[in-house]
Each structure stands twice: as structure tokens, then as C-alpha cells.
MIVO-500320 format. One line per field, with one value per residue (C-alpha): x, y, z. Coordinates in steps of 0.2 Angstrom, whole numbers. Layout:
BEGIN
xx <- X | ...;
yy <- Y | ...;
zz <- Z | ...;
This chain:
BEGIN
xx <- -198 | -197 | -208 | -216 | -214 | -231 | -238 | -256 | -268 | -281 | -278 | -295 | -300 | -298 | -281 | -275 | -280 | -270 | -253 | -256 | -259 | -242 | -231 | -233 | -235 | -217 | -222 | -227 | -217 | -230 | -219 | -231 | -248 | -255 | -270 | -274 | -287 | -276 | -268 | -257 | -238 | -239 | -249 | -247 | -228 | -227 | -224 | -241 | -242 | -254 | -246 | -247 | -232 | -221 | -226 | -224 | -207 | -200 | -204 | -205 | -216 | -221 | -238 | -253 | -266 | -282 | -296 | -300 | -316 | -322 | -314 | -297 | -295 | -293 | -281 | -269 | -273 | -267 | -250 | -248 | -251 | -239 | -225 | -229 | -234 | -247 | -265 | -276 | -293 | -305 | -313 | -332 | -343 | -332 | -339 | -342 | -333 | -316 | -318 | -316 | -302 | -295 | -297 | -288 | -273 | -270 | -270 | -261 | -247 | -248 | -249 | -259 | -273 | -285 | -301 | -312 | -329 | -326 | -310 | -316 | -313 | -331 | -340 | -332 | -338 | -354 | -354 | -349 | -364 | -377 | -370 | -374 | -392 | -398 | -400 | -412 | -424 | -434 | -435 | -421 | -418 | -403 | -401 | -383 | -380 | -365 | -359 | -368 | -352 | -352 | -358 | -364 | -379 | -382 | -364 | -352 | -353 | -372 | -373 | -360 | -368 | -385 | -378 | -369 | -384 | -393 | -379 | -375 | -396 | -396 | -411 | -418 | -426 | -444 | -448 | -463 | -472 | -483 | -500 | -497 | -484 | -489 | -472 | -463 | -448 | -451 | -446 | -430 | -421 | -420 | -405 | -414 | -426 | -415 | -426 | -409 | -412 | -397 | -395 | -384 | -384 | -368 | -363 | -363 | -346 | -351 | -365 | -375 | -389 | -396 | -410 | -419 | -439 | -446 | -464 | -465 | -445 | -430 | -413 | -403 | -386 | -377 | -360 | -353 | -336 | -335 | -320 | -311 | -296 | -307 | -302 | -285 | -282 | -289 | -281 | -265 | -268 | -273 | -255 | -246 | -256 | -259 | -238 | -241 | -257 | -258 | -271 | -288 | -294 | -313 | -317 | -306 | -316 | -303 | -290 | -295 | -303 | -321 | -328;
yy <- 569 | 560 | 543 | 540 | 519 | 514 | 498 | 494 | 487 | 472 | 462 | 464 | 471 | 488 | 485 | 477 | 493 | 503 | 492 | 495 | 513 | 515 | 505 | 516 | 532 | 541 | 551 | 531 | 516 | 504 | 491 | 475 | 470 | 465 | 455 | 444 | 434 | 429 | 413 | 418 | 424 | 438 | 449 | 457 | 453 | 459 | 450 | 448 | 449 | 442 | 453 | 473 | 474 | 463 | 473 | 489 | 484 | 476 | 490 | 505 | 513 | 533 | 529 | 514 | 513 | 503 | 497 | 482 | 477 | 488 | 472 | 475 | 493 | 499 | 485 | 493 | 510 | 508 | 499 | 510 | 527 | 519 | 519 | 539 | 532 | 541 | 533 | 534 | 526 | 520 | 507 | 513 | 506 | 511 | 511 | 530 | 526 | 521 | 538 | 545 | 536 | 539 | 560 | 559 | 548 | 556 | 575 | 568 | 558 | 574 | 561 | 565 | 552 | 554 | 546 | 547 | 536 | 540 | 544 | 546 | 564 | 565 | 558 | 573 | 587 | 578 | 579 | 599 | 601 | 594 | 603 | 620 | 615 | 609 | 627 | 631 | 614 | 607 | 587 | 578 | 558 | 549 | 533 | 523 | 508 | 497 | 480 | 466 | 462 | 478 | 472 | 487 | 499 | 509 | 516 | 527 | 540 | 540 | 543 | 555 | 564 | 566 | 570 | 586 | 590 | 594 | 603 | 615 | 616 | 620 | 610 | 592 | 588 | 587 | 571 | 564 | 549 | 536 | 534 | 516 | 503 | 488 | 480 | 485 | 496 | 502 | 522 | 517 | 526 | 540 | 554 | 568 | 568 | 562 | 546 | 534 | 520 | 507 | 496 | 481 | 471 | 461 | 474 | 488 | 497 | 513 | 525 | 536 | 550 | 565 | 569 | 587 | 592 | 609 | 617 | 613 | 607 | 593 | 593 | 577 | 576 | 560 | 551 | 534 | 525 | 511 | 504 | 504 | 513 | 528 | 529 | 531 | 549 | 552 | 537 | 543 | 562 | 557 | 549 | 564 | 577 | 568 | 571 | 587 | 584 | 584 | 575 | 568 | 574 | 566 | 569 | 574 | 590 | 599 | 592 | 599 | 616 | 611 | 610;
zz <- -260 | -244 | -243 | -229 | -223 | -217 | -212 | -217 | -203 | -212 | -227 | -236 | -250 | -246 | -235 | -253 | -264 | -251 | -253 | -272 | -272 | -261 | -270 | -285 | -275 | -273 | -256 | -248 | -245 | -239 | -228 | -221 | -217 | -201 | -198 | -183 | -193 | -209 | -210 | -225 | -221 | -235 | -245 | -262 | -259 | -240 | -225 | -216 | -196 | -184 | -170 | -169 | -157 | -166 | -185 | -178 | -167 | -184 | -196 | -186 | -199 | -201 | -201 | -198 | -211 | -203 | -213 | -201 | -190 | -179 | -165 | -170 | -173 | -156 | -155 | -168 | -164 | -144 | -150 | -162 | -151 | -138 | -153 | -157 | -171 | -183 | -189 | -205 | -199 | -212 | -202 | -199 | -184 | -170 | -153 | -144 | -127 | -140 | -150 | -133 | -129 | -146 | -146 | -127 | -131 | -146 | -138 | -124 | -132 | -147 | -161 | -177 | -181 | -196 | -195 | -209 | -214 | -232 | -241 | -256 | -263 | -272 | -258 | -245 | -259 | -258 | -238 | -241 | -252 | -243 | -227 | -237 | -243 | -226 | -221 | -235 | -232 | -219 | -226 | -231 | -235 | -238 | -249 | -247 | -257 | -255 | -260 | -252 | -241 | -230 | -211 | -205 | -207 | -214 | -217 | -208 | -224 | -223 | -201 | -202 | -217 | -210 | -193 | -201 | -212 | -194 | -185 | -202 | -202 | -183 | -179 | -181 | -198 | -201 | -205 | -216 | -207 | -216 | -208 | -208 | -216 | -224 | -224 | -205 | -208 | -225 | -220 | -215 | -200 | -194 | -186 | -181 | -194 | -209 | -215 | -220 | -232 | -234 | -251 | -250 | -265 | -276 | -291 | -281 | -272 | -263 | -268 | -259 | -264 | -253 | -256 | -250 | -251 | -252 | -258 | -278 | -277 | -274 | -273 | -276 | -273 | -276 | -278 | -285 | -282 | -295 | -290 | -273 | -281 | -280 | -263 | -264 | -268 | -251 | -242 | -248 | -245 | -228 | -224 | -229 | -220 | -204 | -202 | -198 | -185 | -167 | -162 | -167 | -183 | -190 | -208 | -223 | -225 | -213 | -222 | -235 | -229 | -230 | -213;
């Protein structure tokens, strides 16, 4: 089996877990870091960068995995896309005009790019699932809970969730309003009707529960990742498959012949 050299965009947590799971994968040969805000000259055994051009120029790698900041990833993706070379995006909270950007230079320069809010496998079935009961229910709330680290809310996972829930349903939600709140805030957000609830709390990793109501019934549908590692199996498939994509593709559910 070919392995596939990739250089891995942020040195956090996640961008760690991702250097781990492809050193021991035979299909990935994870080759350096890069990170503009580290001071450290390596990481798990890698050399670390604090320039995208000089990494990618060095290494020449197959693919970029990014799970960075939301500052740095259009960064990494424009030298990487200028190189041909391929991008895995896990980093959630990206601006709308850069999406934009993104999906055209990818088309244009014919360069696969995967991004995905969640790469969890579990979490994608659980986005599959509650596409399919948004037909049948007119209410629907989402609960995501995530470690107290995480910047943004409520997650990527739980946005992109709710906003699928409404385009597989054909229709905005209806939403339940309180006559009044005592505490400000307390129903949450809303995306077209989807009340969203965001957790953040030390303990917790990633979790997230939908939750459908009907006349005399409820559906829950929920999902856990207790560890980071649970993310892997989807990073990693992700790297392999975006080799044989041209362009922008959002979500592994296509990757996997869900959407």
C-alpha cells in the first residue's frame, strides 16, 4: 500500500492525535507540523514550523491536515492550494466570504479539499439520521456539549446539523417560544426554527443530542466521542479519499454515500 506524506496544520491537541494516528496507520506517513503560534521546534518527534511556505517547500507532502484557528486556516489552505496540494479541514468557524474562496480555487486549480465539522464516524450517522426524521416532525432542539476549551458556539457539528435538518424537512422548524424568560437567553438560538443549546463544561469532549417533538411522542438521537482518538477513523479516511477529489467537498456524508 502506497502511504500517503502529509503535513499536519496546528499543534493542539487534535493536530497531536492526528500525528499519532498516522504514524501507526500504514496508508499515512505524517511528515511535520506547522503552527505560527508555537514556540517549540518539534512535536511528537516532528519538526514544527512557523512558515506554511517553507513546510510545504521542504516536505512536499500528498496532503495538509488543518485543525488550526479559524485566523490561520485560510493561510495554510492558500499556500497549500498554490502547491496542488490536497486539504483535510477540520477547523470549524470559518468565515462565509473564505468558503467561497475555498469551493473557487479548489474547482479552479482541480485540487480535492475535504472539509468536514465532524469527523467523527458516529457523529456523520447521527447527521444522516436526523436528516431522515426531519421529514416526519415539525419541532426539533439540539443540545451540543463540548469540553470547556472549545471558543466557539455553538459547534460547527450542531449549525451544520440543524441547517440539514431544514433542507432535508423543506421548510423552517416550528419553534416553541416561552411567554416570557426569567433568565434572558434561556431558549438557546435558533437556525430556522432549530432551538440550539451549547454545553461547555471541563469532563466533557464532544457530545451532541437532537431532539424531535410530535403529538404524544419524541425522538432523541444522540452521540458521544469520549476521547479525541474517536476522530481518527474519519481524519484518516478523509486523507485517503480526498486523493481522488476534484474540488470542494463539505461533509463526510458524501464520502461515505450518505448525503
Amino acid at each position: 500500500m502506497e502511504s500517503i506524506p502529509i503535513v499536519i496544520s496546528g499543534s493542539g491537541s487534535m493536530g497531536r492525535q492526528v500525528a499519532l494516528a498516522a504514524a501507526v496507520d500504514p496508508g499515512t506517513t505524517p511528515l511535520a507540523f506547522i503552527d505560527a503560534l508555537s514556540q517549540e521546534e518539534s512535536c511528537e518527534g516532528l519538526p514544527l514550523y512557523r512558515e506554511a511556505a517553507l513546510a510545504l517547500d521542504t516536505h512536499m507532502p500528498e496532503v495538509v491536515v488543518d485543525f488550526s484557528n479559524a485566523e490561520w486556516t485560510p493561510v495554510i489552505a492558500r499556500a497549500a492550494l498554490e502547491r496542488g496540494i490536497r486539504l483535510v479541514i477540520g477547523t470549524t468557524g470559518l468565515p462565509a466570504d473564505f468558503l467561497e474562496e475555498l469551493q473557487a480555487e479548489a474547482k479552479t486549480r482541480e485540487v480535492g479539499v475535504v472539509l468536514a465539522p465532524n469527523f467523527a464516524i458516529g457523529a456523520i450517522l447521527l447527521m444522516h439520521f436526523a436528516r431522515q426524521a426531519a421529514k416526519f416532525f415539525d419541532n426539533a432542539e439540539i443540545i451540543e456539549l463540548h469540553h470547556a476549551g472549545k471558543v466557539d458556539a455553538p459547534s460547527g457539528t450542531a449549525k451544520t446539523t440543524a441547517e440539514q435538518m431544514v433542507q432535508a424537512r423543506g421548510k423552517p422548524f416550528e419553534r416553541v417560544e416561552a411567554d416570557f424568560q426569567t433568565v434572558p437567553g434561556t431558549r438557546g438560538g435558533e437556525v430556522d426554527g432549530v432551538t440550539l443549546h451549547s454545553v461547555r463544561l471541563p469532563g466533557l469532549v464532544a457530545h451532541q443530542e437532537v431532539l424531535f417533538g410530535g403529538l404524544g411522542q419524541t425522538l432523541s438521537l444522540r452521540h458521544d466521542s469520549t476521547g479525541r482518538d474517536s476522530f481518527m477513523p474519519g481524519v484518516l479516511a478523509a486523507v485517503k479519499a480526498v486523493r481522488e477529489e476534484q474540488g470542494l467537498v463539505v461533509g463526510l456524508e458524501k464520502l461515505f454515500g450518505l448525503s
